[in-house]
C-alpha positions, 0 to 999 in steps of 0.5 A: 500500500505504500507503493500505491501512496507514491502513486497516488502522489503521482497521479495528483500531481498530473491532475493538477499540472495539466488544465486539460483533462484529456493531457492529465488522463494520457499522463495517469494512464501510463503510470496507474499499470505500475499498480494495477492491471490496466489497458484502457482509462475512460472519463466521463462527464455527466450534463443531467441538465441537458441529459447526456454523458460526455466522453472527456478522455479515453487513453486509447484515443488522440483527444480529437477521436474521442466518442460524441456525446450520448443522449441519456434517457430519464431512466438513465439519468436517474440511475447514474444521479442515485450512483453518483450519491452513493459514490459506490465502486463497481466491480465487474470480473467475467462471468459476474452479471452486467451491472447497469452503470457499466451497460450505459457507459462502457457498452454491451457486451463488456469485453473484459474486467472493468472497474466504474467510480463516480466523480463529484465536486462540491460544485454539482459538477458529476462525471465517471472514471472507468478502467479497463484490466489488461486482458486476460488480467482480472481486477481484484476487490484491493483494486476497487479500494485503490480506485476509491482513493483515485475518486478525489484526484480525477473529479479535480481533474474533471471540475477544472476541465468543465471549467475551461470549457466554461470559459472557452464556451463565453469566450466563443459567445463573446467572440461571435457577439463581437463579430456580430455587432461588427457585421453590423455597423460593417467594422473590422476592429472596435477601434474607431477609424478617425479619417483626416487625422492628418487632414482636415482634423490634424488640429483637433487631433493635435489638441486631442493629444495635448489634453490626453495626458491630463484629467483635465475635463473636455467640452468638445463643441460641434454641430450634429453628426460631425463626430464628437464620440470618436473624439472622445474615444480618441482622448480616452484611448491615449490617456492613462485610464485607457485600460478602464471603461468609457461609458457614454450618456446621452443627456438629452434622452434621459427622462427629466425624473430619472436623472438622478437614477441613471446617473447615480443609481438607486437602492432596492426599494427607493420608488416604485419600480425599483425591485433591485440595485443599480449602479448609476453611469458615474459607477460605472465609469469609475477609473474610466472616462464618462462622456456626457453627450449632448450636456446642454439638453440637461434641466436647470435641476439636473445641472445643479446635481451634477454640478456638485458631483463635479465638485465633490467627487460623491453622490449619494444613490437614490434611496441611500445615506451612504455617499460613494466615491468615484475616480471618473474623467469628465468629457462633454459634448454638445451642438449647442452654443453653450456660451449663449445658454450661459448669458440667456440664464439656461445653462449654469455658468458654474457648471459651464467653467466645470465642464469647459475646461479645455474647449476643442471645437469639431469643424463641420464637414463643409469646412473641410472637405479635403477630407470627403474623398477619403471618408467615402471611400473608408464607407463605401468599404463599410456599407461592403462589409456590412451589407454583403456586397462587393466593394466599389470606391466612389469615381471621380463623377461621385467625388465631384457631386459629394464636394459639391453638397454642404452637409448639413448633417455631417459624417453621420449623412455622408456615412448614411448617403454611402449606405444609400447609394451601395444598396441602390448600386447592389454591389455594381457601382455607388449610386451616389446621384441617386441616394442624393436625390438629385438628378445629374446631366447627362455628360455626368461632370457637374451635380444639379442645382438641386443637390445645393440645400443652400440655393433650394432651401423651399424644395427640401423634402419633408423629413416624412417625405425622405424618410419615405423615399429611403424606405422605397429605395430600400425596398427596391433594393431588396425586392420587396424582403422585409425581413432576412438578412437581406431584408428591408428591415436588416439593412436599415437597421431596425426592427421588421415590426417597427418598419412595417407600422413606419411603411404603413403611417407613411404609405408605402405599399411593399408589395409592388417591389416583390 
């Protein structure tokens, strides 16, 4: 017996070197016949819950050949729960009669002498150990106490499996999350692409990175849709809190009564409604950076709250005593002229030194249109990704008639315009002129006047109007598909329910585009 206790050292030190049950099996294979007579060691892993038995290792297999899973019947899977409590050893010897546990797992008939242990873990986790004698050897009733003691060291060896495959499993969720999402705003990375960096943008980049190194609070001011997100993820990813999170809040879609609630958080219980904790934004963005965007669209009560925030560095929950501390860089943003809401008595002029700290001011695409040309070809590959089409880069006619437009909306319309004209060109060419909706010459070298908002300020389609021009030619592209990959409602981006009562308000009848 002494001899087994070196080996049984030996066999704790294998399950527990290797994270990988199918290396510490192949390890303990080769040492166990030093003691007992054994040719073959199987190991399963039970998922009662799902109702199968799971080979995890099989010494007479490469990991890779190891049998599919087996589907247990509810008789089964009673029988193989009641053995594992019982944490009973079998012992079957030729001529004995075929114990049920073995039948399910080792198969019938049994070819040979086989020993069976349940496995536990104080974590619910259950599987088996099976071995096999070497032929024409036969286990002993001493093998079966040695077996006893092998129980611990293998469901170890099987609780740190299950556990890497645990985390493999979130980690391959995870993955194909990121991918999907991805997919659909047509990215390859999670780190945005700031086009004209060197451009148009060199300067505010430069300002960007000055402020970076510090935890001085930013106001970055720009019209909508000229970027100001990417800048501020810009600052955060160069700045020494990097590693924490960035969280961005619109301001302007929170509820006025919920404000203290999103930002600070609530207690169980602090109003109707509250059936749990919640951490508020500023909790969340502890050791990290929180982007208040759209800052000037908070009320006179939510800036006082927020201003003492500011100043303290503690709140209070909703509902709570207690005050919480929080490390949290402050960036803002907004398309307002906050300076004019300060003199008209809108926006606190306390709050306003605060948050304007180091001011960086996003120009609107208009005023730099060096950087158009990069931009659109940087979305018209985005549009080809996300929408499964073959990248075509804007031509030079396409070029002339996006420098020509002002862009009243900025990025985010010329991004949409590129969407626009990749499904109406279905992967063949940009259908610029077209997602413009303006009608070029025939020679094709100069936009329509209509395409210039500032000379045909009084022919400008109604936003109902656009909105459901873009659906129609949506629905063209897709031939009338609503819902799929390639429906109407995935390329748009919203949900299929949601566009068909948006097509029924506005009058588009589907049906003649299939």
């Amino acid at each position: 017996m002494d001899q087994f206790r070196t080996l049984l050292l030996d066999v704790w030190r294998e399950a527990c070197r290797h994270i990988e049950i199918e290396r510490s099996t192949e390890t303990i294979a080769r040492i166990l016949p030093h003691r007992l007579p054994v040719d073959r060691l199987v190991v399963f892993a039970f998922d009662f819950t799902q109702g199968l038995a799971i080979p995890r290792a099989d010494s007479l297999t490469i990991p890779q050949d190891v049998a599919p899973p087996r589907t247990l019947r509810s008789p089964d899977r009673r029988l193989l729960e009641a053995w594992c409590r019982r944490h009973e050893v079998i012992l079957h010897r030729l001529g004995d009669q075929q114990h049920d546990v073995l039948r399910l797992l080792a198969g019938s008939p049994l070819d040979g002498s086989w020993l069976a242990a349940p496995l536990t873990s104080e974590h619910g986790y259950a599987g088996a150990l099976l071995l096999r004698a070497h032929p024409p050897a036969e286990f002993e009733p001493e093998h079966a106490r040695m077996v006893e003691l092998l129980i611990e060291p293998f469901s170890v060896a099987l609780e740190n499996d299950h556990r890497l495959h645990e985390l493999d499993a979130l980690r391959e969720a995870a993955e194909a999350d990121k991918r999907s999402a991805l997919s659909r705003l047509g990215r390859e990375d999670l780190v945005d692409t700031i086009v004209g960096d060197d451009g148009g943008l060199k300067a505010v980049m430069e300002r960007a990175a000055l402020v970076a190194r510090s935890d001085l609070p930013v106001l970055i001011l720009g019209e909508t849709g000229s970027g100001k997100e990417v800048i501020a993820r810009a600052i955060h990813e160069q700045c020494p809190r990097a590693k924490g999170p960035f969280i961005r809040v619109n301001c302007g879609a929170i509820p006025p009564e919920l404000i203290d609630s999103e930002l600070f958080g609530h207690e169980k219980g602090a109003f109707t409604g509250a059936t749990a904790s919640r951490r508020g934004w500023f909790e969340r963005a502890d050791e990290g950076t929180l982007l208040l965007d759209e800052i000037g669209e908070l009320t006179p009560a939510a800036q006082v709250r927020l201003l003492r925030v500011l100043q303290e560095g503690t709140f209070e929950r909703v509902g709570a005593e207690r005050p919480i501390h929080v490390n949290v860089r402050i960036i803002a943003a907004t398309h307002r002229d906050l300076p004019a809401m300060v003199q008209a008595g809108q926006f606190r002029e306390d709050l306003w030194y605060r948050v304007a700290g180091f001011p960086i001011v996003l120009p609107p695409l208009r005023e730099r249109k060096q950087d158009i040309p990069a931009l659109a070809t940087h979305f018209a590959e985005r549009a080809a990704r996300r929408f499964g089409l073959r990248t075509q880069s804007p031509t030079s006619t396409d070029l002339s008639l996006l420098t020509n437009y002002d862009w009243p909306g900025n990025i985010r319309e010329l991004a949409s315009v590129i969407d626009r004209a990749a499904i109406l060109g279905d992967g063949h060419r940009l259908a610029i002129a077209q997602a413009l909706g303006g009608v070029t010459s025939p020679d094709a070298t100069r936009p329509s006047q209509t395409l210039n908002p500032t000379a045909q300020r009084n022919t400008l389609a109604t936003l109902d109007e656009a909105t459901r021009q873009h659906i129609e030619a949506t629905l063209a592209a897709t031939h009338g598909r609503i819902e799929g990959e390639r429906g109407a409602a995935k390329l748009l981006d919203i949900n299929p329910h949601t566009l068909r009562a948006r097509m029924r308000k506005l009058g588009v009848d589907w049906a003649k585009y299939r």
